[in-house]
VEXBAMAR-566074 format. One line per field, with one value per residue (C-alpha): residue number from 1; chain; residue in one letter; z, x negated, y. Coordinates in steps of 0.05 Angstrom, whole numbers, always signed. Layout:
<recs>
i: (NUM, ...);
ch: (A, ...);
aa: (a, ...);
Z: (Z, ...);
X: (X, ...);
Y: (Y, ...);
</recs>
This chain:
<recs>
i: (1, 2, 3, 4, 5, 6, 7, 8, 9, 10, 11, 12, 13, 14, 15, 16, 17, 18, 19, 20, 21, 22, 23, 24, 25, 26, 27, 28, 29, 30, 31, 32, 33, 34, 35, 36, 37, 38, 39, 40, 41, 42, 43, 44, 45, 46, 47, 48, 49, 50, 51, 52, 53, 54, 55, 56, 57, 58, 59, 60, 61, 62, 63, 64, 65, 66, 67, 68, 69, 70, 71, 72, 73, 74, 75, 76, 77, 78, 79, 80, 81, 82, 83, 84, 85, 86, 87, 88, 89, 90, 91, 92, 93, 94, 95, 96, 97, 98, 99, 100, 101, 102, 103, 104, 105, 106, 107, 108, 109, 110, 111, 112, 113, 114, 115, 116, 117, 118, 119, 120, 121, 122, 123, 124, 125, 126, 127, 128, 129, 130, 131, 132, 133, 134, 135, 136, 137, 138, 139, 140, 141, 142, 143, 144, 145, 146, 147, 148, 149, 150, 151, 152, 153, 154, 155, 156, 157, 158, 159, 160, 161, 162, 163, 164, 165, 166, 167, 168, 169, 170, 171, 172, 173, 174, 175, 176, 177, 178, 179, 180, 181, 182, 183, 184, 185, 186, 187, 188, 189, 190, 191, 192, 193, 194, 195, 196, 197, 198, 199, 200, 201, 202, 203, 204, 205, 206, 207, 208, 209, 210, 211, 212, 213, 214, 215, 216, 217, 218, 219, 220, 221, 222, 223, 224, 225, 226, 227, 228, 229, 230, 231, 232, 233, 234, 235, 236, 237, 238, 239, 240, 241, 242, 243, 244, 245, 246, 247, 248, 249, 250, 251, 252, 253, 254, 255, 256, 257, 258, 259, 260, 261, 262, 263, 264, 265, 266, 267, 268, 269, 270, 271, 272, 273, 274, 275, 276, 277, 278, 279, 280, 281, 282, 283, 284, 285, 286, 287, 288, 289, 290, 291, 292, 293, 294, 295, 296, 297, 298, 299, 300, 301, 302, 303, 304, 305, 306, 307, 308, 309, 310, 311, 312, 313, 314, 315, 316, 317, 318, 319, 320, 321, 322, 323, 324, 325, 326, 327, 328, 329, 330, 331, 332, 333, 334, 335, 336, 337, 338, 339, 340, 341, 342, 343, 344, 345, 346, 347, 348, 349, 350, 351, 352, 353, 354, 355, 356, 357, 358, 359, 360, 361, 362, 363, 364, 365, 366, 367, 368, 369, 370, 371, 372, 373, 374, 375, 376, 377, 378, 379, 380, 381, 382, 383, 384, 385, 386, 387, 388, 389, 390, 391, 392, 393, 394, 395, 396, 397, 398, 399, 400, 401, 402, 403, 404, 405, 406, 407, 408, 409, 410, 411, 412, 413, 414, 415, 416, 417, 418, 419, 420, 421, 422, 423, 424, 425, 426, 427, 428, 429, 430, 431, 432, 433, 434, 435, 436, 437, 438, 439, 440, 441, 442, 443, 444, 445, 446, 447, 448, 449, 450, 451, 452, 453, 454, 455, 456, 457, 458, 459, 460, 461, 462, 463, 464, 465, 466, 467, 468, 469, 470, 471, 472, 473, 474, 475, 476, 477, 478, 479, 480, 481, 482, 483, 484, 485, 486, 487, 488, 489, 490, 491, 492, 493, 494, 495, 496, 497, 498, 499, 500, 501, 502, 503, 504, 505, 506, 507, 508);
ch: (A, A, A, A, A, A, A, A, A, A, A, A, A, A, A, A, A, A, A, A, A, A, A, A, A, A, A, A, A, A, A, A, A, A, A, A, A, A, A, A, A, A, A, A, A, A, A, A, A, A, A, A, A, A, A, A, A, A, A, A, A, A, A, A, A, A, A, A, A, A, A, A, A, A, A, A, A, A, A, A, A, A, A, A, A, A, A, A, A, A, A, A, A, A, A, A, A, A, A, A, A, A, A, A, A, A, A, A, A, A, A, A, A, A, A, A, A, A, A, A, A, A, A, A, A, A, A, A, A, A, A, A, A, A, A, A, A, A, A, A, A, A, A, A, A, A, A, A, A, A, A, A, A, A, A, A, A, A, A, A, A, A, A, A, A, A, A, A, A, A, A, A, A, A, A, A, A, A, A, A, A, A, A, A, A, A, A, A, A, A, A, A, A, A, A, A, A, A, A, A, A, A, A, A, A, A, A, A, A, A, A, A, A, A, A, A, A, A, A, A, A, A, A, A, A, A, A, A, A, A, A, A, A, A, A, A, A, A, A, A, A, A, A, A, A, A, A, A, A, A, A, A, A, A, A, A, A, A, A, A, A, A, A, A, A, A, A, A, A, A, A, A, A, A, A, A, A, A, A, A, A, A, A, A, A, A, A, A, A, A, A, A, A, A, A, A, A, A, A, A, A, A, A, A, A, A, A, A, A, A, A, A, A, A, A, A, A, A, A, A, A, A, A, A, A, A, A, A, A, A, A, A, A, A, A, A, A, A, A, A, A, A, A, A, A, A, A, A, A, A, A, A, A, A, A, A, A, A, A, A, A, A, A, A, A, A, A, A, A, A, A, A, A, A, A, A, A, A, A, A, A, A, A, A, A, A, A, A, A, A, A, A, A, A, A, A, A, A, A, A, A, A, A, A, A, A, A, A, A, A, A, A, A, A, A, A, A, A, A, A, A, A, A, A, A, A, A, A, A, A, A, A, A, A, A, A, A, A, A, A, A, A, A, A, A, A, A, A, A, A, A, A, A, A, A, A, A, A, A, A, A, A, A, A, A, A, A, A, A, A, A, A, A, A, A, A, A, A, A, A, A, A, A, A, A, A, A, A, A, A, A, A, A, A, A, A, A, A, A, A, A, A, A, A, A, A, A, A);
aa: (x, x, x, x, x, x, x, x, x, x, x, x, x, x, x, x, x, x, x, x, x, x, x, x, x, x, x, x, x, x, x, x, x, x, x, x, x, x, x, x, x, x, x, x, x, x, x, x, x, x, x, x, x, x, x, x, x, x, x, x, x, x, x, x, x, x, x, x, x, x, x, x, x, x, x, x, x, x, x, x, x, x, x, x, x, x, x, x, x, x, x, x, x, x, x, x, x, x, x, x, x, x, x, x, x, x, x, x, x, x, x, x, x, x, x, x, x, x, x, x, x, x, x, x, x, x, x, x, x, x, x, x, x, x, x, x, x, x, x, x, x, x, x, x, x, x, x, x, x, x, x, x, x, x, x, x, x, x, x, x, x, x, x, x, x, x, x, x, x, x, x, x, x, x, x, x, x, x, x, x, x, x, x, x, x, x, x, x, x, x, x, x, x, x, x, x, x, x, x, x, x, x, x, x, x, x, x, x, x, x, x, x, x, x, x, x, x, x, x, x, x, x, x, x, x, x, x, x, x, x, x, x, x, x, x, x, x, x, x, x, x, x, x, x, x, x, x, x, x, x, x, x, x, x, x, x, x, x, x, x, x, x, x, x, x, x, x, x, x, x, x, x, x, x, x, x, x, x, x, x, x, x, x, x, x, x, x, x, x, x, x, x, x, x, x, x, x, x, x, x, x, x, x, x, x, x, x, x, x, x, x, x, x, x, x, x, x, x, x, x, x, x, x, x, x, x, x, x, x, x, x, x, x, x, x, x, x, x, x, x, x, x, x, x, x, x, x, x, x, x, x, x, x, x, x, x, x, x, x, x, x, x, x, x, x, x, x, x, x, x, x, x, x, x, x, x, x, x, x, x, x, x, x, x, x, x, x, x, x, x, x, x, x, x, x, x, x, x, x, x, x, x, x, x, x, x, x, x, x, x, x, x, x, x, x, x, x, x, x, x, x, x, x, x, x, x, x, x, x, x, x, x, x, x, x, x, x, x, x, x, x, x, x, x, x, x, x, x, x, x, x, x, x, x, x, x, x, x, x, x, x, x, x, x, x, x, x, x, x, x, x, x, x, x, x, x, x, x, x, x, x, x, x, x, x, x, x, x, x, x, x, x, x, x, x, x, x, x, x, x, x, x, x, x, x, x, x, x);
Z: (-1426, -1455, -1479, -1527, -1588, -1580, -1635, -1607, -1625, -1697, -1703, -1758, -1775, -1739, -1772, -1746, -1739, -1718, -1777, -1772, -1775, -1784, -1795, -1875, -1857, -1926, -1968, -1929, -1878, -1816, -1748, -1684, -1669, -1600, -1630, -1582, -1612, -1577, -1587, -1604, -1575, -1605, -1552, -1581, -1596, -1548, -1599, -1617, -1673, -1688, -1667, -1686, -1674, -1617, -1636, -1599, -1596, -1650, -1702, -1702, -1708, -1779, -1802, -1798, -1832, -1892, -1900, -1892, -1944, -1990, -1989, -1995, -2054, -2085, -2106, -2092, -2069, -2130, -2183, -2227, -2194, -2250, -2227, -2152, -2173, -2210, -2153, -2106, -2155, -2157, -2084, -2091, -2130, -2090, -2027, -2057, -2091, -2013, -1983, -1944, -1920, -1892, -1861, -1819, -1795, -1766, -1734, -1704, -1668, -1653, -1641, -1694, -1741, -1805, -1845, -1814, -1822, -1896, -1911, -1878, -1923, -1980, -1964, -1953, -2024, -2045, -1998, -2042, -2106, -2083, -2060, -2125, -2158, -2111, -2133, -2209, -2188, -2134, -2162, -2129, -2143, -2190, -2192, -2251, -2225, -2189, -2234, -2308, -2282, -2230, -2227, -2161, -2153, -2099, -2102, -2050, -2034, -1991, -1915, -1913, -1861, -1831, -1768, -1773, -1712, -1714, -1666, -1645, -1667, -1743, -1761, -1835, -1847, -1812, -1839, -1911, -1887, -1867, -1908, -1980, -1970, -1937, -2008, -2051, -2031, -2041, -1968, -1948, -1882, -1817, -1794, -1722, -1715, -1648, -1620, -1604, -1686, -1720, -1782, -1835, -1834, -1854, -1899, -1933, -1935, -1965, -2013, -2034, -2041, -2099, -2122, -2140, -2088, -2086, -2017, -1967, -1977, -1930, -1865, -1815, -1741, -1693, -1617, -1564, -1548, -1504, -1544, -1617, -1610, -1573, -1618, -1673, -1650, -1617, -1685, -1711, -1770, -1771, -1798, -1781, -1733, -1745, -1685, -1680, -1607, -1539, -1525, -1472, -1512, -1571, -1507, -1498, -1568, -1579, -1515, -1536, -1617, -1590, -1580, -1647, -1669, -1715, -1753, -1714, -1731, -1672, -1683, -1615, -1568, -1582, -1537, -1585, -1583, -1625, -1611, -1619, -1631, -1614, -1692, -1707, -1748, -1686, -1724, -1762, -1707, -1658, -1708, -1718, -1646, -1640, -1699, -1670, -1599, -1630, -1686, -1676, -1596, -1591, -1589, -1637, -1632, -1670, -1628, -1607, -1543, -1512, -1540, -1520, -1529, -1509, -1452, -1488, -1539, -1486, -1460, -1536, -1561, -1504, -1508, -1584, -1581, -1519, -1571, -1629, -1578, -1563, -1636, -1645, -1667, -1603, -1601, -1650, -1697, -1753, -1758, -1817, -1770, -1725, -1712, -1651, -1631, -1568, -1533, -1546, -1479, -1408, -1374, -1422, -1412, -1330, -1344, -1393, -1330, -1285, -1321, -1313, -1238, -1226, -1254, -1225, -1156, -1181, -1196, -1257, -1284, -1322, -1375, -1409, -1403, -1361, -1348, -1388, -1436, -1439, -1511, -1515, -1535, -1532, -1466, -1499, -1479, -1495, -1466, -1465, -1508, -1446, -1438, -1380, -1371, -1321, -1340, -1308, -1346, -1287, -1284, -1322, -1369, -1393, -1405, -1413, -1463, -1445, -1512, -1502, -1521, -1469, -1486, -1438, -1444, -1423, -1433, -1459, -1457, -1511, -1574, -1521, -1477, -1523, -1548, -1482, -1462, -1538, -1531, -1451, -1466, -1474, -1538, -1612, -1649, -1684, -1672, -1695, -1697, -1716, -1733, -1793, -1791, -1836, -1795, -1735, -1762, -1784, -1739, -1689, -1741, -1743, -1669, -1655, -1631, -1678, -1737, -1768, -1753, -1781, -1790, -1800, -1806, -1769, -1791, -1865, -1894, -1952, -1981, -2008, -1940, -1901, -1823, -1754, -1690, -1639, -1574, -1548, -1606, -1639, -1698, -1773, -1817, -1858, -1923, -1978, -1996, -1934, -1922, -1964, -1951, -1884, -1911, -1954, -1944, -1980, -2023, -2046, -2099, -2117, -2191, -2224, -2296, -2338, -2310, -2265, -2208, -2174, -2139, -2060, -2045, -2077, -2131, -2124);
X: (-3851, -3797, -3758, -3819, -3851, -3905, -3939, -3987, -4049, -4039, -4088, -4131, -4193, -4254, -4326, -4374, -4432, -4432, -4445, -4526, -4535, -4605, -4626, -4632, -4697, -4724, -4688, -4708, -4666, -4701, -4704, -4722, -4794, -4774, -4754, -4681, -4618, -4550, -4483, -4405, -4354, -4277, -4240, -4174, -4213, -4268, -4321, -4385, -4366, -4436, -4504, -4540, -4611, -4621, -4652, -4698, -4731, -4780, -4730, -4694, -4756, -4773, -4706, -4710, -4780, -4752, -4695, -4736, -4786, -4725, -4700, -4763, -4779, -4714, -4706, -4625, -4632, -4640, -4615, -4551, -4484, -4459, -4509, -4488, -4414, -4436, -4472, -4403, -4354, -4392, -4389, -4309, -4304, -4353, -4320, -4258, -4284, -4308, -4247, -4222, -4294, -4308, -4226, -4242, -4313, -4268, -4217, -4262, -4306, -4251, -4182, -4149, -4090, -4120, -4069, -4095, -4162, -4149, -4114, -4169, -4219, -4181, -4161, -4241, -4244, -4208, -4250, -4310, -4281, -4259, -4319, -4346, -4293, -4327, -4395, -4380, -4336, -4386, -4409, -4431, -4407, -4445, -4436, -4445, -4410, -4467, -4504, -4522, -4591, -4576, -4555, -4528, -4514, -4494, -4516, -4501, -4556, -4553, -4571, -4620, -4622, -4559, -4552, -4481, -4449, -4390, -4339, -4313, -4236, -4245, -4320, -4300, -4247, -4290, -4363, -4322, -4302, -4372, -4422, -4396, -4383, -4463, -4485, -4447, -4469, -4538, -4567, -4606, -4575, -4583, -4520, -4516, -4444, -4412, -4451, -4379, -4357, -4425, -4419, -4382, -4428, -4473, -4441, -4426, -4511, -4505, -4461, -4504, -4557, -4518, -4492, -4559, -4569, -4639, -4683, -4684, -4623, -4581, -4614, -4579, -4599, -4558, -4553, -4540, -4536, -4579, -4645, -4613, -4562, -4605, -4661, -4620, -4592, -4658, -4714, -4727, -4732, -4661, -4616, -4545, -4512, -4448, -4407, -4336, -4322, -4298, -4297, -4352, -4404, -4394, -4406, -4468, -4500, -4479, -4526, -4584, -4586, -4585, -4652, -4668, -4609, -4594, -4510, -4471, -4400, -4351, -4288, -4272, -4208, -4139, -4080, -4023, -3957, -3895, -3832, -3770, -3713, -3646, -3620, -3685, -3659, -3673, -3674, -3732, -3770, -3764, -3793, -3845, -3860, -3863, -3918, -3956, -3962, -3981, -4020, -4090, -4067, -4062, -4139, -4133, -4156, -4102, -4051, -3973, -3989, -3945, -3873, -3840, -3765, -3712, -3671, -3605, -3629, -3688, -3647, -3629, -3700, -3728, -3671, -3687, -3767, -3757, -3713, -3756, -3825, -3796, -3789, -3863, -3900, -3966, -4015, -4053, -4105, -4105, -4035, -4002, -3942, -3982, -3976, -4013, -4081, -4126, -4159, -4231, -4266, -4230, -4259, -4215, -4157, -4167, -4172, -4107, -4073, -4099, -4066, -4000, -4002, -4030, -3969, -3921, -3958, -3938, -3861, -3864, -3815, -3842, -3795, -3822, -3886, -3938, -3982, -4031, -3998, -4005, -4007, -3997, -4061, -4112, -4147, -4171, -4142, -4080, -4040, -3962, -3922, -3912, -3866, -3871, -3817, -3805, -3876, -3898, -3944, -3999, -4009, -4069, -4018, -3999, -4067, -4125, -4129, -4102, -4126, -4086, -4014, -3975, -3928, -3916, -3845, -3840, -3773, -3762, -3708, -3721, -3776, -3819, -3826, -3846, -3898, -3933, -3929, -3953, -4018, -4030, -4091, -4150, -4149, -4125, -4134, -4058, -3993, -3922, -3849, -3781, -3723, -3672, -3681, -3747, -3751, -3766, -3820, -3860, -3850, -3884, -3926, -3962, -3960, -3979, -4065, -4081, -4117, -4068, -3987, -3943, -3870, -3820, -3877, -3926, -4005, -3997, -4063, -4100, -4165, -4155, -4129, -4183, -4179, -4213, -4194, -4194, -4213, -4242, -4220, -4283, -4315, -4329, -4276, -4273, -4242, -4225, -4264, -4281, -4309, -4361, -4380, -4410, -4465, -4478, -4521, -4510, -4560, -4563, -4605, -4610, -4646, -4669, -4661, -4720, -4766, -4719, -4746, -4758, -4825, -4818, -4888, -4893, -4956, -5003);
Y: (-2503, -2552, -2489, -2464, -2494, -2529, -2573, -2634, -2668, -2669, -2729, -2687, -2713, -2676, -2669, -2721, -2685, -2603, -2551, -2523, -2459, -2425, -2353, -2324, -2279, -2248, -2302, -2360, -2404, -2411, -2432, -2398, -2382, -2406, -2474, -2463, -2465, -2463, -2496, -2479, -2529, -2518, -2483, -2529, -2598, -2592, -2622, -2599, -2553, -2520, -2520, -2453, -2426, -2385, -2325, -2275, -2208, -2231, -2255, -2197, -2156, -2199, -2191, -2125, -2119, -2165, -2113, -2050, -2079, -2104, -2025, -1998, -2037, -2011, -2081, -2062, -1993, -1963, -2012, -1998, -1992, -2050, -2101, -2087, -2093, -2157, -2192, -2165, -2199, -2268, -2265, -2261, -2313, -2367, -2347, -2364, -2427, -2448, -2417, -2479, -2499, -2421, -2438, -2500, -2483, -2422, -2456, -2511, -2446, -2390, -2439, -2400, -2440, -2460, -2423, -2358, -2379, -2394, -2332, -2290, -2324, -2302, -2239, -2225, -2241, -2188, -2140, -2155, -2146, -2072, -2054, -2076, -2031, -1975, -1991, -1978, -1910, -1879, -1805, -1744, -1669, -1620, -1545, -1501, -1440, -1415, -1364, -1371, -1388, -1442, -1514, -1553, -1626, -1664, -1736, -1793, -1842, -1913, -1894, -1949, -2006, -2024, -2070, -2100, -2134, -2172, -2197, -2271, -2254, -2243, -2258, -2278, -2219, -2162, -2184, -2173, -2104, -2074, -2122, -2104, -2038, -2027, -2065, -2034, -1966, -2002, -2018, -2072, -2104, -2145, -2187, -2219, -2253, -2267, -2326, -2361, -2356, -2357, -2411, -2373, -2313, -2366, -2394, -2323, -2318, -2386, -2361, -2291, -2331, -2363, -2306, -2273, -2224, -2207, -2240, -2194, -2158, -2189, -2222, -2259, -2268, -2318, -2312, -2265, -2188, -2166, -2193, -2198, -2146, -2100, -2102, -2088, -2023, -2000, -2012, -1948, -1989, -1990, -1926, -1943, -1993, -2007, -2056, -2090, -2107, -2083, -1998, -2012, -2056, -1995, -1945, -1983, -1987, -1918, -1897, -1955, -1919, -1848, -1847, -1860, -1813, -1873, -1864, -1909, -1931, -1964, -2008, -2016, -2037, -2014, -2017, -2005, -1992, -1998, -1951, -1971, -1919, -1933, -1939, -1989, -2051, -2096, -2161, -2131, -2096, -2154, -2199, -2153, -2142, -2218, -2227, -2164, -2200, -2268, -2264, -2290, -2304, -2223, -2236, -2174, -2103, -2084, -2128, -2086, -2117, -2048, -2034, -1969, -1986, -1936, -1959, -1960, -2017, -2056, -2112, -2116, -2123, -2165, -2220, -2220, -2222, -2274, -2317, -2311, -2332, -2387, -2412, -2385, -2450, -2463, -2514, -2550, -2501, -2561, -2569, -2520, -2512, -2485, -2414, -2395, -2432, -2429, -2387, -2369, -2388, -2416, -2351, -2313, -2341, -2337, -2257, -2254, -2293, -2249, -2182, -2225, -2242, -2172, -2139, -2183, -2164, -2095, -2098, -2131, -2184, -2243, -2248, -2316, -2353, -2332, -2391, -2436, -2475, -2549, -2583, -2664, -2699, -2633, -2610, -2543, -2466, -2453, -2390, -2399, -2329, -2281, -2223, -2184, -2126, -2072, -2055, -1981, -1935, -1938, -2009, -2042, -2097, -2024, -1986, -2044, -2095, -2162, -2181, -2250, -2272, -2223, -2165, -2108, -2071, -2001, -1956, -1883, -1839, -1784, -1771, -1731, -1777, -1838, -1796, -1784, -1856, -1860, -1821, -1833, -1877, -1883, -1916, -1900, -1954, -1958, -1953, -1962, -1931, -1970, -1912, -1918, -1843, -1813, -1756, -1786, -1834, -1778, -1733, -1794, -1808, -1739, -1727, -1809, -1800, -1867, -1882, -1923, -1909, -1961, -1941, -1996, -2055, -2074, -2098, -2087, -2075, -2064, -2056, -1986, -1964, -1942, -1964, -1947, -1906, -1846, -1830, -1896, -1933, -1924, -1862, -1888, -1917, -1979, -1999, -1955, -1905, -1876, -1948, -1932, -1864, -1894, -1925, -1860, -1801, -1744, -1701, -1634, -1613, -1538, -1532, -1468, -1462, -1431, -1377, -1327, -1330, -1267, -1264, -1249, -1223, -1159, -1144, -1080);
</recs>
């Protein structure tokens, strides 16, 4: 441990009483009907973070009947794309304005640094103001090429009531890239955030609120899965689910909305993998494996938690990406230096340790780390950076997600090969290839089976760039434009002009 970075107990000051968080039901804050509530301790400080109502069956169930009427009512439904974009770009700027409040609540549930959590808050921003931008382009198709006596036009119309779920890792970042899109196609929604990272999706009702979204609009429901989740994807009230979380959770709410034959979009698990060729510029692509592995504790769908390195350059690479983890700042979430946080619960981090020992068990070489990490003056989770090498293509560090701070290293020999160790999984979330040589990126990058490739970079992302997955990855995209068409039915309507219709049933 003395050969890695750690940063201590930064002595930070911690908020004296926990943040309270209530459902927004038809433009009102409320608590459970139950009267429970539940609470958040910081997996890096151990304090009472939040204390949240616990909702139930019945909650959701008048959520969704504030939203249904809210649609219905075409109170937002069917106003003007330029007083949706309006309501959007407020929303930017107040997140922005409450940017380092939305950042701390953040760290103190999920462990993450505070300079992640601040740039996620900002980059959300900038989520909202495109889809704002998408809410003042949005059009359908007309046809006038049909006959001298016909007119066709295809409009697109909001789907109705969405359900969104969102995930522990990124509940700030992902809420901004499914609940702007949903209103600026002009849904009315139901949000349940993870019950482990629920405060900033209240905060961002909080903030709509001031913004002058209309009650109703957006409802939010706190607590659990099975009775908030569940009735979410299940209402027939409800049109469209659309879930960020693990492959078998999607698997699940894809089965509970099918009998409603409700749209459902998935961003599930990824287990994805950067290649690097032997004429890669290693400095770059090691650094780049290193941030791929680390960033948010790898507690990331779209972590590299699986390079594919050819054998010629993969002591090369490892030596380098074991060097750089070792400079990679661990340990206290309120520190700036801090780089890496904690991990979200202490069952987690007992299953990322058991991938480890499992593959060792199997002929794998613990390169570096490989053990809980201990950080001077905090008793919270903390994971140490872990390379494991000599990893083989049938053992579970290689195929499942670890979704912790641990990088598997596999070998190739030629282009063929990388690209069946490439698409031998069940996911397809992303993936990435590192060549100085533009034919071989794309000739990976066509054959890669991912939603995103990445050549020469890794986890660059933009609003305009739509993202999402294959196979077991997930169906839907978000972002871009494509974001929006999600949340969009389309319309055809098939208009006569004058009196030239010729009659079918045939007179006298």
């Amino acid at each position: 441990m003395t050969q890695m970075t750690v940063i201590a107990a930064s002595g930070a000051a911690l908020p004296q009483e926990p943040f309270l968080g209530r459902h927004l039901i038809g433009g009102e804050w409320r608590e459970s009907l139950s009267g429970k509530a539940f609470d958040r301790h910081s997996p890096a400080h151990g304090v009472l973070a939040s204390r949240s109502a616990l909702g139930g069956r019945e909650d959701a169930e008048a959520a969704i009947r504030a939203a249904r009427a809210s649609f219905d009512s075409g109170i937002w439904s069917r106003t003007s794309s330029k007083t949706r974009a309006t309501v959007l770009l407020k929303a930017a700027d107040l997140i922005e304005a409450n940017s380092e409040r939305i950042a701390l609540i953040e760290t103190l549930e999920s462990g993450k640094p505070i300079t992640q959590a601040r740039g996620e808050a900002s980059g959300a921003a900038d989520l909202w103001r495109y889809a704002a931008s998408l809410a003042r382009t949005m059009h359908g198709d007309s046809h006038n090429t049909l006959g001298p006596d016909m007119l066709g036009v295809v409009v697109k119309e909001p789907i109705g009531v969405v359900s969104i779920i969102t995930p522990w890792n990124f509940p700030f970042w992902i809420l901004g890239q499914k609940l702007p899109f949903a209103l600026a196609a002009g849904c009315s929604c139901v949000v349940k955030p993870s019950e482990m990272t629920p405060s900033s999706t209240v905060i961002m009702g909080e903030l709509l609120i001031e913004a002058g979204l209309p009650a109703g609009v957006v409802n939010i429901v706190l607590g659990y899965g099975p009775d908030v989740g569940g009735t979410m994807t299940t209402d027939a009230e409800v049109d469209m689910v659309t879930f960020t979380g693990s492959t078998a959770v999607g698997k699940a709410i894809s089965a509970a909305a099918s009998a409603t034959l409700k749209k459902v979009a998935l961003e599930l698990g990824g287990k994805n993998p950067q290649v690097i060729f032997p004429d890669a510029d290693m400095e770059s692509a090691a650094d780049a494996v290193t941030f791929g592995v680390y960033f948010n504790a790898g507690e990331c769908c779209n972590s590299g938690s699986r390079i594919i390195v050819h054998e010629d350059v993969a002591d090369d690479l490892i030596t380098r990406v074991v060097a750089l983890s070792r400079k990679v700042a661990f340990g206290d979430p309120l520190d700036p230096a801090t780089q890496v946080g904690a991990i979200i619960t202490p069952q987690h981090l007992g299953k990322i340790d058991t991938y480890v020992r499992d593959a060792e068990k199997a002929g794998a070489e613990v390169a570096l780390g490989g053990a809980r990490l201990s950080v001077p003056g905090l008793s919270g989770d903390f994971y140490q950076p872990t390379v494991v090498r000599g990893v083989t293509p049938g053992m579970a560090i290689a195929r499942e997600e670890v979704f912790g701070p641990v990088l598997s290293v596999l070998t190739f020999r030629t282009i063929e090969e990388a690209l069946a160790l490439t698409n031998d999984a069940a996911y397809g979330l992303s993936a990435g290839v590192w060549s100085e040589n533009v034919n071989t990126c794309l000739e990976f990058s066509r054959r890669a089976q991912a939603g995103t490739v990445w050549t020469n970079t890794w986890m660059d992302g933009f609003p305009e760039l739509t993202f999402g997955g294959m196979k077991q990855s997930g169906q839907g995209r978000e972002n871009g434009r494509y974001g929006l068409d999600e949340f969009l039915e389309v319309k055809t309507l098939v208009m006569r002009i004058g009196k030239t219709r010729t009659p079918w049933v045939r007179q006298g």
